[in-house]
Every structure is written in structure tokens, then in C-alpha cells.
N, C-alpha and C positions, 0 to 999 in steps of 0.2 A: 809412826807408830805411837799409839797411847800409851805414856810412861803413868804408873802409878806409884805412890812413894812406896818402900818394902820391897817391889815385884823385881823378880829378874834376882834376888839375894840368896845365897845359901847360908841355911840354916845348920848350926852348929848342936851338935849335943853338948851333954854336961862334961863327957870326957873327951870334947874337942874335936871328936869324928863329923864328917860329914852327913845329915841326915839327906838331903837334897835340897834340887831345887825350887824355890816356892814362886808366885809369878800368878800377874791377872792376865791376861790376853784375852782377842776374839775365839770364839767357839771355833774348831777346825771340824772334818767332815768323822774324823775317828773319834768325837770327844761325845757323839750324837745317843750313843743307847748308854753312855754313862749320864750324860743331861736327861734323858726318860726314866732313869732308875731314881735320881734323885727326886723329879717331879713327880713321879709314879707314888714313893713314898710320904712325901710331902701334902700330894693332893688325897691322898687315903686320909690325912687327919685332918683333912676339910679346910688348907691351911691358903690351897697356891689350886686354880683350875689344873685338868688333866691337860695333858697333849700328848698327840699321837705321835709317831714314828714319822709318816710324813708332815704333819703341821710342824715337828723342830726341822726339818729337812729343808722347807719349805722359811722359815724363820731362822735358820741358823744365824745368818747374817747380824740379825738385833742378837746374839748370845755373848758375852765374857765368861770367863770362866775363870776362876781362881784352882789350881793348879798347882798340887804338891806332892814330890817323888813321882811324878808323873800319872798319879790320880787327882779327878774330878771332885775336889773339898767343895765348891762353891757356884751357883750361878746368878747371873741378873740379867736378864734382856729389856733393852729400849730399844720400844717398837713405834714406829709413827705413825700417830693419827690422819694428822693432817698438816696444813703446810708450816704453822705454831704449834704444833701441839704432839709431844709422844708420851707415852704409856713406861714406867714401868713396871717388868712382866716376872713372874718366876724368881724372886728371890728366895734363894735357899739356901744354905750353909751346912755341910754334914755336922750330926750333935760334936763330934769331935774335933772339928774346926771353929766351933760360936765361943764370942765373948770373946775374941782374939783379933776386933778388927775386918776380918774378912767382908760380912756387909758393908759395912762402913766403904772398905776402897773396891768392894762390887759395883756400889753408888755412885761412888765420886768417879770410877772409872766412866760409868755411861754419863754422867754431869760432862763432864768432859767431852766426849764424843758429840753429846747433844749442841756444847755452846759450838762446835766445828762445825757443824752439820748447820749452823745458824738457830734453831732451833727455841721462840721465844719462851714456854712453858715445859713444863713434864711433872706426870700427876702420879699419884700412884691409887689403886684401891686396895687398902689393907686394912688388917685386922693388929699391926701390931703401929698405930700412930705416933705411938711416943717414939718411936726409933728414926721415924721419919723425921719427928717434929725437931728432931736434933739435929739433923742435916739440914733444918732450913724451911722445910714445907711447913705448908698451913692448910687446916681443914677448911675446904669448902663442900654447898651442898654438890649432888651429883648429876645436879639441871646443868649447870654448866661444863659442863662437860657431854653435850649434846650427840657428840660423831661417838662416841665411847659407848652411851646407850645404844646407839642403832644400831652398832656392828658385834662385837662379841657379849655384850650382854644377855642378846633375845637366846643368844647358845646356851649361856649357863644354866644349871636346874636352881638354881634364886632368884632366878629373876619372876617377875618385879619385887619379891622380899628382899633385896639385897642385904646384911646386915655389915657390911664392908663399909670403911670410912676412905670418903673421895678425901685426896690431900694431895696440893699443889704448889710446884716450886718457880719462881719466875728464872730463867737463866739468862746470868748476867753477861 
């Protein structure tokens, strides 16, 4: 199991009571139309692409989820390109979880998964770099990243304007 530092810890209030438990883990199959509500809202403000009911069904597997009182606060999916190279997908933090870390060990969680998986690269295309660029990644252009162009790209309604910054991590 993928240990991430925090996960799996109960969170205390200011008077000592237990709030719950908080926790990254893989996506499981009940955690599915709360990962569409979060993407759903997300990709309304042009942030993260849509996904349908079955493409996360279909995907579940690349999903974590950060996980607290036993609601969906968090997602990130790594999805593989090719036999070097995965994507990641869907970073989202509910407004009332960000700034607290949560992306941060959403990342580190699939960094993780990735060096297991063998996995020599993992890129991301985002609009928010500097967050990236502190985990490590470096902008390159989006030519290299060739298999990325030909498959979900042609889908999106940007393309070929993309205004999205390709950025790439070597996994060590």
C-alpha cells in the first residue's frame, strides 16, 4: 500500500474531540460520482478537462483520493502514456481543503506509485506551473511529449490553441 506522510491520522479539534479520519488512498468504485462532481466543477472554470461517468469508471484505477470524515476533499490521477511516460490527470482540491498540503501529498502520492510502476518521466499540462515547479518539474515545449498530442489532445475543444504549460519530472 502507498503510505503518504499525514494519511491514515486523526485530526483533532481545538477542544480535543475527534474530527475524523483524513487519508490519500486509491479511488475505490463508491468514491466515483463524488470524483465527477469535483471534475464537473472544476472543468466549468476551465481549470481540469470534463470526464464522463464512464471514462472515471474506465480510469478509476490512475485515481487517489485524499479523503476526509469520509468525504472526497481531493483528487489526482497518473495515467500512462507509454512505457516512460504517464500524465498527471485531474488535480483538484475542494476550495476548503487548498493551501493545507493536500496537492502536495496528491503528487507525491502518484510520484510514488510512478517510481513502483518503473516509470522514467511524468509530465503534467497545467495552468497553475509554479505549483508544479516546486515539486520538482520543469517546463518543456509540448513537441515532446508526442503520444500526449495524438491521444487526448485531438479530444479537447483547445486544441491546437492549447494555452496549457507542458511540465516535466524525471522520476528518480
Amino acid at each position: 500500500m502507498i503510505r503518504v506522510a499525514g494519511c491514515g491520522s486523526k485530526v483533532q479539534s481545538s477542544d480535543g474531540h475527534e474530527k475524523g479520519k483524513v487519508m490519500i488512498r486509491k479511488a475505490k468504485i463508491e468514491d466515483v460520482k463524488e470524483i465527477q462532481q469535483l471534475i464537473k466543477l472544476d472543468s466549468a472554470r476551465g481549470n481540469v478537462l470534463p470526464r464522463s461517468l464512464s471514462d472515471l469508471y474506465d480510469h478509476l484505477r490512475d485515481f487517489f483520493v485524499f479523503v476526509r470524515n469520509r468525504k472526497v476533499m481531493g483528487v489526482c490521477a497518473l495515467h500512462i502514456c507509454w512505457d516512460d511516460l504517464a500524465e498527471f490527470r485531474s488535480l483538484i482540491v475542494k476550495e476548503e481543503a487548498r493551501n493545507k498540503g493536500v496537492g502536495v501529498k496528491l503528487v507525491k502520492a502518484c510520484l510514488e506509485e510512478s517510481k513502483m510502476l518503473g516509470l522514467k518521466r511524468v509530465f503534467a499540462l497545467t495552468y497553475r506551473s509554479e505549483f508544479f515547479g516546486k515539486l520538482g518539474f520543469e517546463k518543456v515545449d509540448k513537441a515532446v511529449l508526442p503520444h500526449k498530442i495524438w491521444t487526448d489532445c485531438l479530444k479537447c475543444v483547445k486544441f491546437p490553441d492549447c494555452d496549457e504549460e507542458a511540465m516535466v519530472k524525471e522520476v528518480i
